[in-house]
N, C-alpha and C positions, 0 to 999 in steps of 0.2 A: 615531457609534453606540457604544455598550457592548457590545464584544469577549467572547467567550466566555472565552480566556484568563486575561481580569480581574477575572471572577466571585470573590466569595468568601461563605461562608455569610454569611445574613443581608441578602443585597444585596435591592431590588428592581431588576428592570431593564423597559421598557416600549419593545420595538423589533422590528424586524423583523429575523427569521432565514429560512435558506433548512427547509423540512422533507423532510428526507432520508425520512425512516420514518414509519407511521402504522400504528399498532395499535389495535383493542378489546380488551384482557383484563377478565380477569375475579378478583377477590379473591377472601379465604378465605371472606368471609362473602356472597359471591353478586351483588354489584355491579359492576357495570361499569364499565371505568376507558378512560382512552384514553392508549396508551402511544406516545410519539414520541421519533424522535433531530433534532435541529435542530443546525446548522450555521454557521458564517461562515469564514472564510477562516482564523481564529486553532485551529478546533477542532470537534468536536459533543461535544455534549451527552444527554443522557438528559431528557426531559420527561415528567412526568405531567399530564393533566386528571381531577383526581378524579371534576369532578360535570357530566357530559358533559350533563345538562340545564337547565344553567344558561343565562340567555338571552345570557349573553356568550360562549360557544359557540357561532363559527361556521363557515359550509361550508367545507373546504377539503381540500386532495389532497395525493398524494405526488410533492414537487418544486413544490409551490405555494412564495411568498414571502409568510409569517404573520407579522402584525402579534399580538404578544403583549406581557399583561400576565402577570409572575413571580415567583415570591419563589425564591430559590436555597439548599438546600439541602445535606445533607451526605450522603450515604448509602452506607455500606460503605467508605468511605476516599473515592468519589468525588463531586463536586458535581451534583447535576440540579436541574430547574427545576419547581416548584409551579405550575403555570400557571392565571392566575384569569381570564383573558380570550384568546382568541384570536380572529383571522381573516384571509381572505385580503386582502394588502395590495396596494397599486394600484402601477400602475409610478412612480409619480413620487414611492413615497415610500422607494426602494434603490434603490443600485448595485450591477448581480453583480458587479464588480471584488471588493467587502468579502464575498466568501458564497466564494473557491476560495481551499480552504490550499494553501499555496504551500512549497516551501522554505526553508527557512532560507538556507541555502549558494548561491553565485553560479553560474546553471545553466550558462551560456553556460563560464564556465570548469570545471564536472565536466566538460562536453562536450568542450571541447579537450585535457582529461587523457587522457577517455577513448580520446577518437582517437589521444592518443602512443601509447596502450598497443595498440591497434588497428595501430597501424604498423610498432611496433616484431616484428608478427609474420613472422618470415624465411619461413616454410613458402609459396613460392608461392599454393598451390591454398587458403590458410585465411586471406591477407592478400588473391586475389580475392576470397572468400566476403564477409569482412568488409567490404572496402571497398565492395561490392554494395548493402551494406545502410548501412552507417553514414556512408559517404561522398554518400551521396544528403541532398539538401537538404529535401524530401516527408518522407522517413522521419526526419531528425535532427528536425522539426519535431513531429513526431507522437511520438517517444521523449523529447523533453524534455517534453512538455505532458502525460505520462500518470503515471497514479500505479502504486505495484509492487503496492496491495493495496486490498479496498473500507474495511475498518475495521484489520486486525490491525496491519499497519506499514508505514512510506512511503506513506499514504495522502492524499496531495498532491500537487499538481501540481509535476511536478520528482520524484516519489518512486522511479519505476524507475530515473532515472538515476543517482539518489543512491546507490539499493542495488545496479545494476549497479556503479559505480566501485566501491561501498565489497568485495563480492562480488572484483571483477578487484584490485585493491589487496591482498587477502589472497591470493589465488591466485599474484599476481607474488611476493609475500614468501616463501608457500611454496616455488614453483619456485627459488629463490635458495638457501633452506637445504636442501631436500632434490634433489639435483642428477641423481636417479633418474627423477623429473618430465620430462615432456614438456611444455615453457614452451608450443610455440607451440600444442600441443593444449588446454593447462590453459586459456590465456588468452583462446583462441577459445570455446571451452566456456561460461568466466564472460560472456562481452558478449555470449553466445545464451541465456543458460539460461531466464532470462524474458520473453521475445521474444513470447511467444507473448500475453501477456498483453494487448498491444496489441489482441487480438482478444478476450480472454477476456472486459475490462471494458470499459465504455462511454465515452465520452472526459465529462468533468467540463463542468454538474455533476452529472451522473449518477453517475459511475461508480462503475453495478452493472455484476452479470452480465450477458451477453448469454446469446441461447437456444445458440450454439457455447460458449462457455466453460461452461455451467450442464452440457450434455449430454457436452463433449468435456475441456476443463479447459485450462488453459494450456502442458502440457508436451506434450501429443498436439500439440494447434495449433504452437507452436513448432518442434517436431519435425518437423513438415509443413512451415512456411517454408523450415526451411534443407535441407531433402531437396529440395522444390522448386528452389532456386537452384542447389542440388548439381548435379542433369541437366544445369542452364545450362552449366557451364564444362568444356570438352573434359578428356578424359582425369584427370578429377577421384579418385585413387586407391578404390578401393573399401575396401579396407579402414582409409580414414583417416576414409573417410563413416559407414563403421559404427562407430569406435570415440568421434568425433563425437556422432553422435546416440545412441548410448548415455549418454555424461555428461550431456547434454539429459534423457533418459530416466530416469537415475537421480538425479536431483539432489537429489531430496526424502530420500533414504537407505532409503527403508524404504515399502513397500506397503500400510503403514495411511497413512499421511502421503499417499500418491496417484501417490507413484513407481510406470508399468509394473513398472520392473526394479529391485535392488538393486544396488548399483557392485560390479561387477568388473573395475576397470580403477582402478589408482592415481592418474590424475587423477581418476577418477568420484568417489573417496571424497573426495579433495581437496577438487575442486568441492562435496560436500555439505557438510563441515565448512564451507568458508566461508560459504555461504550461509547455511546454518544456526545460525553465527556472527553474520555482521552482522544477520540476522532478527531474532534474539531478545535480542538487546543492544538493536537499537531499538523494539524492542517494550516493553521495562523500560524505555529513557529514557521514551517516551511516555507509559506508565504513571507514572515517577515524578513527570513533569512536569503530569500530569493532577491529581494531586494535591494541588500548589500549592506554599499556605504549612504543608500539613501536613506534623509533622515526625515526628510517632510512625509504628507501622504503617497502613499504608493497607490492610489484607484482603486477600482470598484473590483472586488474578488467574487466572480462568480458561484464559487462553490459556498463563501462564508456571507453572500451578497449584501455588501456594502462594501465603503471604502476605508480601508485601515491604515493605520499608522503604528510607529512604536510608540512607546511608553516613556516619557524623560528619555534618560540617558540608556536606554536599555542597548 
């Protein structure tokens, strides 16, 4: 099949993608259009149906496998798809193997980093907590397989684990040069903070929201998991649980962004810079990458809001 990856203007391509999203908008001059995101395992895409009553317009749903005809376009720095033909396609003509983005990087070995860093926690009552959860065979199976977000970044299978290590990797470096840090509070903090998330989004290919994530969010859920386990383990300090679930709580930095609380604890701020670090650097990779072979500005990125370009010859 012809990979979304491999698109560049000008292509036509005539294959089956998975369809994430389906929309009817409507233009300036009062037509109706039908707006989709379609997917394979390399990336999604943006698709339009101009002339939704054309007879090669056919039925089809969100999470259906569409057989389409496209031409590939340029729009605003990024590629989408002209679609002149669609419908739904029969099992024998995909494999869901080609439709889930995957990692790049070797999962099975983020997972065994992440566990030194899991081990390497001295604090009794935070090296039970972790091993609770990450030493469990159920749960490492269910944290490699999920992704950290539904579109913004890591939104692949493999993507929480990527951005927990990348998260716990900065948090360990911080804890090294600034030796005021609480290593084993910081590092347990980073391999919970999006824990919750497991519940927020739907396991792939879905994953969307659920009606708990949609109503409650990932850092309340989170926050729930490890308070839960907390009760579990006798004589579990109180006040390591509350300063715990506060870096949980605060991670986001700031109360528009969806944080309960703002950090007042020097690992909470920690934990948010790094997060908020590796987020938005892989947000700009994916963005640059989405872009391709363009090498001028690609436009305004809403989510990093301005407009970006590469770097020389990057």
């Amino acid at each position: 099949m012809r990979y979304i990856e491999t698109f560049r203007e000008g292509m036509h391509t005539s294959d089956v993608y998975l369809c994430k999203s389906k929309q009817i908008a409507v233009t300036k001059s009062g037509k109706e259009y039908g707006n989709l995101v379609l997917q394979d395992k390399t990336g999604i895409i943006d698709g339009k149906i101009w002339d939704l009553t054309s007879p090669g317009v056919g039925s089809f749903d969100v999470m259906d496998y569409v057989q389409i005809e496209a031409d590939v376009t340029l729009f605003q720095g990024s590629f989408q798809l002209n679609i002149k033909r669609i419908r739904r396609a029969v099992e024998r003509e995909y494999k869901e193997e080609d439709y889930l983005p995957v990692s790049k990087k070797d999962i099975q070995k983020m997972y065994q980093e992440l566990m030194g860093l899991a081990k390497s926690i001295q604090n009794p009552y935070l090296s039970k907590l972790t091993a609770h959860f990450f030493g469990s065979q159920k749960f490492a199976k269910a944290f490699c397989f999920h992704s950290a977000a539904k579109t913004v970044h890591h939104g692949f299978v493999g993507g929480l684990l990527e951005h927990t290590l990348g998260v716990a990797r900065l948090c360990d470096y911080y804890a090294s040069y600034y030796p005021m840090l609480n290593r084993d509070l910081l590092i347990t903090a980073a391999l919970f903070h999006d824990i919750g998330k497991l519940k927020e989004l739907s396991r792939f290919p879905e994953n969307d929201y659920t009606d708990d994530g949609q109503l409650l969010g990932h850092i309340i859920m989170g926050t729930e998991m490890i308070d839960g386990q907390i009760r579990e383990i006798p004589d579990f300090p109180v006040k390591l649980a509350l300063e715990l679930k506060h870096c949980i709580l605060a991670h986001h930095g700031e109360l528009e962004y969806g944080s309960p609380k703002k950090p007042a604890l020097l690992e909470a701020l920690a934990l948010n810079f790094a997060d908020n670090t590796d987020a938005k650097l892989e947000t700009m990779i994916e963005a640059l990458q989405g872009g391709n072979e363009n090498t001028g500005w690609l436009g305004f990125n809403r989510l990093l809001e301005t407009n970006i370009r590469r770097t020389g010859e990057w």
